[in-house]
MARLUM-702007 format. One record per residue (C-alpha): y, x, z; residue in one letter. Coordinates in steps of 0.05 Angstrom, whole numbers, padded with zeros to 5 digits, always signed. Each point is the difference from the previous one (the first is absolute). Layout:
MARLUM-702007
YXZA ...
***
This chain:
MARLUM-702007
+03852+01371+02529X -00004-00055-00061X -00033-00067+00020X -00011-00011-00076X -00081+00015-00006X -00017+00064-00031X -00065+00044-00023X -00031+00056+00024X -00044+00053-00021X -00067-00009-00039X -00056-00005+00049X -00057+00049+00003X -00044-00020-00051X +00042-00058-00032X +00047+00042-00060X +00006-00018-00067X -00012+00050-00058X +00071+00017-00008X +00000+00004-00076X -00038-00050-00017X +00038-00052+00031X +00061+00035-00029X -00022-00007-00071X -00022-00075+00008X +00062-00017+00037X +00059+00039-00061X -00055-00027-00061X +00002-00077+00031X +00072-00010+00036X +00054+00011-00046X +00063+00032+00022X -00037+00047+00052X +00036+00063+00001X -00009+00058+00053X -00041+00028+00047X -00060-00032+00030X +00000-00012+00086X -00061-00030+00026X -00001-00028+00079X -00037-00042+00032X +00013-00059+00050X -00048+00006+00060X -00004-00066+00032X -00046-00039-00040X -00079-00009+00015X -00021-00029-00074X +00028+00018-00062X +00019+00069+00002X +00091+00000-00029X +00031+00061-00026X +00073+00014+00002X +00022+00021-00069X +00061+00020-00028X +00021+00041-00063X +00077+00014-00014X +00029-00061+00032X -00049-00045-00006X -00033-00025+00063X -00076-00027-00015X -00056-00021+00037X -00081+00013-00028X -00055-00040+00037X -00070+00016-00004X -00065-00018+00035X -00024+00042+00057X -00045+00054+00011X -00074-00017+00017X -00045-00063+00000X +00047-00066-00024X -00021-00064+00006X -00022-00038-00059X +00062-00047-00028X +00049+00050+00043X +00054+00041-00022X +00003-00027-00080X +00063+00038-00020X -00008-00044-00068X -00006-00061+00043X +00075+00021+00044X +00035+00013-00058X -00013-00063-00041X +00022-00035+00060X +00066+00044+00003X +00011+00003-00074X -00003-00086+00000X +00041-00009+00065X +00060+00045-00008X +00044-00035-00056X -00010-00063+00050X -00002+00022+00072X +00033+00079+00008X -00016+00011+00063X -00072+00034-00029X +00018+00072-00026X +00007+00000-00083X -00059+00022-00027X -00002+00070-00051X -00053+00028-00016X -00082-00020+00009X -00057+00053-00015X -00076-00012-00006X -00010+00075-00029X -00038+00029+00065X +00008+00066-00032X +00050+00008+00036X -00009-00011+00071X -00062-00030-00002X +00023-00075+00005X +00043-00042-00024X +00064-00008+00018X +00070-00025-00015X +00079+00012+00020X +00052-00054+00021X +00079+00015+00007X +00007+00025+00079X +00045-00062+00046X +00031+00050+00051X +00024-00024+00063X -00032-00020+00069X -00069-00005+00017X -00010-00021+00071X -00061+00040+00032X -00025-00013+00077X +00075+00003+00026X +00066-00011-00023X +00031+00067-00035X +00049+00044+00044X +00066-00025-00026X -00028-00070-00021X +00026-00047+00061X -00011-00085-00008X +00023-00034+00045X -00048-00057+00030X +00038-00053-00047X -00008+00044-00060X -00079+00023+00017X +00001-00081-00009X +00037-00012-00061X -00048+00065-00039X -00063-00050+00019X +00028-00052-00024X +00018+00040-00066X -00072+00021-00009X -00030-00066+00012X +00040-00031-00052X -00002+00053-00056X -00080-00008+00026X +00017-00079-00018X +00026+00022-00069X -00062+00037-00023X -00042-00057+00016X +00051-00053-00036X -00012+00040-00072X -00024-00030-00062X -00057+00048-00006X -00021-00035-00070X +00064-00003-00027X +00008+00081+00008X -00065+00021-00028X -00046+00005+00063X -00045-00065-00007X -00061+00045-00004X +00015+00042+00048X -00043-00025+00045X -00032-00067+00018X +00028-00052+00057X -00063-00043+00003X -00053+00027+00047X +00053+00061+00018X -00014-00018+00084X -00068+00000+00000X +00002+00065-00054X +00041+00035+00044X -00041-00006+00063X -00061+00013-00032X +00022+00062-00043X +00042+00029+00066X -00065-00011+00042X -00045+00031-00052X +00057+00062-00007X -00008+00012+00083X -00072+00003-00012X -00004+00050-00043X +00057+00044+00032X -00030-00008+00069X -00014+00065+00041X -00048+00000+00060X +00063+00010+00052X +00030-00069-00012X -00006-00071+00014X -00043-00042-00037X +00041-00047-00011X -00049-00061-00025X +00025-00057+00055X +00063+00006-00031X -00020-00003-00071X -00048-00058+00023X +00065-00030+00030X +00035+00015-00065X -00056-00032-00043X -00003-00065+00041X +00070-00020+00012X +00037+00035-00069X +00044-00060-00027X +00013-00038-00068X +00033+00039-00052X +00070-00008+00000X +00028-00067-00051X +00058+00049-00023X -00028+00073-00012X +00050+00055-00022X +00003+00077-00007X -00015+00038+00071X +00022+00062+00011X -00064+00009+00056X +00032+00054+00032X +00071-00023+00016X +00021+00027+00057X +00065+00042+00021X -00019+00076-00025X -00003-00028-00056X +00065-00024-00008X +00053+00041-00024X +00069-00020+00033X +00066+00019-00021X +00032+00063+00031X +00071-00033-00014X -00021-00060+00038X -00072-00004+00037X -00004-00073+00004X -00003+00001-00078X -00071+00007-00026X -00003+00026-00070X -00064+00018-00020X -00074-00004+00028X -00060+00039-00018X -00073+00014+00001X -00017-00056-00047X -00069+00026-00006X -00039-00061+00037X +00055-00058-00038X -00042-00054-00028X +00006-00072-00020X -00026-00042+00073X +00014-00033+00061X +00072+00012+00025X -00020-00018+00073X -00061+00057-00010X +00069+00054-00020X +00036-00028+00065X -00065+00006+00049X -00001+00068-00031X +00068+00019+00020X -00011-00029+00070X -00066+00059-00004X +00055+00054+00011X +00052-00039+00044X -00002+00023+00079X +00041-00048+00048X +00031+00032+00058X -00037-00033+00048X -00065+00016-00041X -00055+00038+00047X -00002+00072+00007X -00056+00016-00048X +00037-00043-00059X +00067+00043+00013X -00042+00066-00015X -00013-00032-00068X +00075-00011-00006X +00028+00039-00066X +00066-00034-00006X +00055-00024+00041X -00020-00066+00011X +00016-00002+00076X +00074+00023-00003X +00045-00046+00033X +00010-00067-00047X -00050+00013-00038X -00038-00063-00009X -00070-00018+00018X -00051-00024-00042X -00010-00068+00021X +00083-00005-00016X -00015+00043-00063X -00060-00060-00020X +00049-00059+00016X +00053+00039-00036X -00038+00004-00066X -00023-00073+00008X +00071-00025-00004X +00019+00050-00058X -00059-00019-00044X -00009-00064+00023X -00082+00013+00004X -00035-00035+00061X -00051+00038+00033X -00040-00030+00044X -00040+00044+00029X +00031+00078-00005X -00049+00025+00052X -00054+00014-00063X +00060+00036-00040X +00011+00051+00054X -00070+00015+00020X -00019+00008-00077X +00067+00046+00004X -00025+00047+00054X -00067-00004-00032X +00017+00024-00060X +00047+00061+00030X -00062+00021+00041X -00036+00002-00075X +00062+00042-00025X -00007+00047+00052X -00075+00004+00001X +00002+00021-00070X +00045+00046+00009X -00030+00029+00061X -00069-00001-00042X +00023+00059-00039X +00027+00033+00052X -00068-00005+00044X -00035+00029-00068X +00047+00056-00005X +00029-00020-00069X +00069+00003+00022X +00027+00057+00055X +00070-00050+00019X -00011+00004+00069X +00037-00066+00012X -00056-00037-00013X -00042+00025+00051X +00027-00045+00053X -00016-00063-00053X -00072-00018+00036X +00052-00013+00066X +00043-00047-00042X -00063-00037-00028X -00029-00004+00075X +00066-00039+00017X +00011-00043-00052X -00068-00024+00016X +00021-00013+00070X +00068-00041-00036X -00048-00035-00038X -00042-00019+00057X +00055-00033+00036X +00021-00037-00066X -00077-00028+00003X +00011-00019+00067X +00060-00040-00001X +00060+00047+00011X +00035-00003-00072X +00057+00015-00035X 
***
């Protein structure tokens, strides 16, 4: 059994017209020679990613999903700007190949980065992938500080100054996530207007020192090294990456991060292996990133609840299409469980118990 992540086969109702992606890949790529393999990777709830590979060449090809998107969502355009402008500076992202806006042919746009093979972690640690406490430590402390790195870029200086607009970005992003869970929400799940009250009333300054956030930095989507699995060499899904509030990426983060001593409810939302021995927590993961980037934060407690907010959003909207029967993944039919609980996490943010 590899630990090194690897596809699958093309869901029911997700495959790509075989030729047509063939002819667009050999008439854009040069140097592709061979036969055309298409896979997919399974674990992923937005943007739908393809496995390709022709001859020797390993690929990946994102496109949107299936069904009702939201608005400003899944802008394939949008990611591989991003990815074309950060690579020559900061190669952890995948290099960038190919974009299409022809929706002749698969009905959306679409583009196709170099594939980063190595180790995703998923809910638990990989049969054959063994850290010990001290290294579960040192592979936080990796992430926080290549986190650190991202946020210390000259965004201006590599060509992203429009990409997106630091003043305003708090109050824009708990507006536009409240208005998204709005719109997505089903009859079978909380409300959820104390918290975006709560939101609204206590969302803090915008940060003196924006930079580029990744919004969706967490560990499966990290790529680590399969020589050495404290070494993180790439990181993906840079569909959400804007110009904002680095303490907003971090709260984020914190969304997705389950403690070991975290109540029962929270570890059923656990989908990485946060709570293996020396892993850190997230109050050590917040004073950690303080002392790397030397950014104060006075008050995280907004940060995370924004952060498990948000993920309730992500879920909602994903469990939106679900609930209308514009996707058949059957994963997502346990989402409306998730978004019940992260209310409940967000609740007890509200309340006092934070980070």
């Amino acid at each position: 059994m590899t630990i090194v992540d690897e596809p699958a086969e093309i869901r029911e109702g997700e495959a790509l017209d075989h030729s047509a992606v063939e002819t667009f890949l050999k008439d854009t790529i040069k140097g592709l020679d061979g036969a055309l393999d298409i896979k997919q990777f399974p674990s992923g709830f937005s943007n739908l990613t393809y496995f390709i590979r022709v001859g020797n060449r390993e690929m990946i090809l994102r496109r949107p999903p299936f069904g009702k998107k939201a608005k400003t969502a899944h802008d394939m355009n949008r990611e591989f700007k991003i990815l074309s402008a950060l690579y020559p500076v900061f190669p952890y992202c995948p290099k960038p190949l190919a974009y299409c806006q022809d929706e002749s042919i698969m009905g959306c746009p679409f583009y196709v980065m170099e594939r980063i093979g190595g180790i995703i972690l998923r809910k638990d640690l990989p049969p054959g992938l063994n850290l010990s406490p001290g290294k579960a430590r040192l592979l936080c402390e990796n992430m926080i500080d290549l986190q650190c790195r991202l946020h210390s870029l000259d965004y201006n200086a590599i060509g992203l100054g429009d990409f997106g607009k630091p003043e305003g970005y708090v109050k824009r992003q708990v507006d536009g996530w409240s208005k998204r869970y709005r719109d997505a929400r089903t009859p079978d799940v909380p409300d959820f207007e104390p918290i975006m009250a709560w939101l609204d009333k206590n969302q803090l300054p915008d940060s003196q020192a924006p930079g580029i956030v990744h919004n969706d930095y967490k560990f499966d989507n990290l790529v680590l090294n399969p020589d050495n699995p404290l070494e993180i060499i790439g990181i993906l899904d840079w569909e959400m990456a804007t110009i904002g509030d680095p303490l907003m990426d971090l709260g984020n983060s914190m969304g997705y991060w389950i403690n070991r001593d975290d109540p029962e409810e929270a570890q059923m939302l656990r989908l990485m292996p946060t709570t293996a021995d020396g892993m850190l927590t997230r109050k050590e993961l917040v004073n950690l990133y303080m002392e790397k980037s030397g950014r104060k934060i006075k008050n995280f407690d907004f940060y995370y609840c924004f952060g498990l907010f948000r993920l309730a959003v992500i879920a909602q909207q994903i469990y939106y299409r679900y609930f209308h029967g514009q996707t058949k993944d059957k994963r997502f039919a346990r989402l409306a469980f998730a978004v019940a609980f992260l209310e409940k996490g967000a609740v007890r943010v509200m309340e006092g118990d934070g980070v």
